[in-house]
LORO-104037 format. One record per residue (C-alpha): residue number from 0; residue in one letter; y negated, x negated, z negated. Coordinates in pm, whole numbers. Each point is the difference from the previous one (the first is absolute). Layout:
<pts>
  num  residuo       Y       X       Z
  NUM        A       Y       X       Z
...
</pts>
This chain:
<pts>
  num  residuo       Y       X       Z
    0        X   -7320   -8519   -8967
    1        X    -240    -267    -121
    2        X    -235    -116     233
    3        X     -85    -358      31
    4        X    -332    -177      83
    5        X     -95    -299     132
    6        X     -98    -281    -176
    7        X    -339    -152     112
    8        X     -15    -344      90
    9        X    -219    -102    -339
   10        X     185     204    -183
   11        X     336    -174      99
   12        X    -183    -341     -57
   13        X    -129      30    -348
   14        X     357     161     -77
   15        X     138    -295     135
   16        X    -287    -266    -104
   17        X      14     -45    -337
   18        X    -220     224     -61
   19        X     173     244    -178
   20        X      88    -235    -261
   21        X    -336     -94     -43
   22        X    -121     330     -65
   23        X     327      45    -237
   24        X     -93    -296    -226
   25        X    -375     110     -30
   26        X      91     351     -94
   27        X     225    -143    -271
   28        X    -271    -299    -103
   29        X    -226     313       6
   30        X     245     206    -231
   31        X      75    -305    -241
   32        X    -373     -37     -74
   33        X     -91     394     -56
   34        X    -233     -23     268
   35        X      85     314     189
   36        X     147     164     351
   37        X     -50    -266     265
   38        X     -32     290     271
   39        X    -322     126    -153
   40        X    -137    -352     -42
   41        X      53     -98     364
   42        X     105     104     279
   43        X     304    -170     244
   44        X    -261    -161     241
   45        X    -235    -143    -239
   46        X     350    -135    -175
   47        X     135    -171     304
   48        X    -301    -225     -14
   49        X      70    -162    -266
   50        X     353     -25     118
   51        X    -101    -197     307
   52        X    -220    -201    -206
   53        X     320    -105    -191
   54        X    -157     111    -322
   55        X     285      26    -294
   56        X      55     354    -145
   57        X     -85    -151    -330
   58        X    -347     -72     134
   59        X     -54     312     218
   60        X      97     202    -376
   61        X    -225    -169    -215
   62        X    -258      32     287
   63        X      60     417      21
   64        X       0      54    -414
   65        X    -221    -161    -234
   66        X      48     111    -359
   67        X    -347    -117    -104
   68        X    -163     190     290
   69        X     169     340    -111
   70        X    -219     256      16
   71        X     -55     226    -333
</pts>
C-alpha cells in the first residue's frame, strides 16, 4: 500500500501559483539556448524571486547562461 504525504502549504501554493509554469518555461528557455540544467544553476527559492518580481522566463534564462561568459 502506497503511503501518502501531506502537501505543505508552500508547496501546494507554488503548485497552484503559477509557479510551476514558470520554472517549466525557464528550463526549456534554458534548454533552447544550450545553457545547461537549471537545478544546478539555482535553486527553487532563489527562482521564486524572480517569479514574484514578475520577471519573464526569457529574462530570468538569459540572466542564468551567458555564452560569452563561458568558462574554458
Amino acid at each position: 500500500m502506497k503511503l501518502f504525504h501531506k502537501t505543505s502549504a508552500l508547496s501546494f501554493y507554488m503548485i497552484h501559483s503559477g509557479f510551476l509554469a514558470f520554472k517549466t518555461r525557464v528550463k526549456e528557455e534554458l534548454d533552447a539556448a544550450g545553457g545547461g540544467n537549471l537545478d544546478d544553476l539555482l535553486d527553487d527559492d532563489s527562482l521564486h524571486a524572480y517569479y514574484r518580481n514578475g520577471d519573464s522566463p526569457d529574462y530570468v534564462a538569459a540572466s542564468l547562461w551567458n555564452p560569452a561568459i563561458e568558462e574554458d
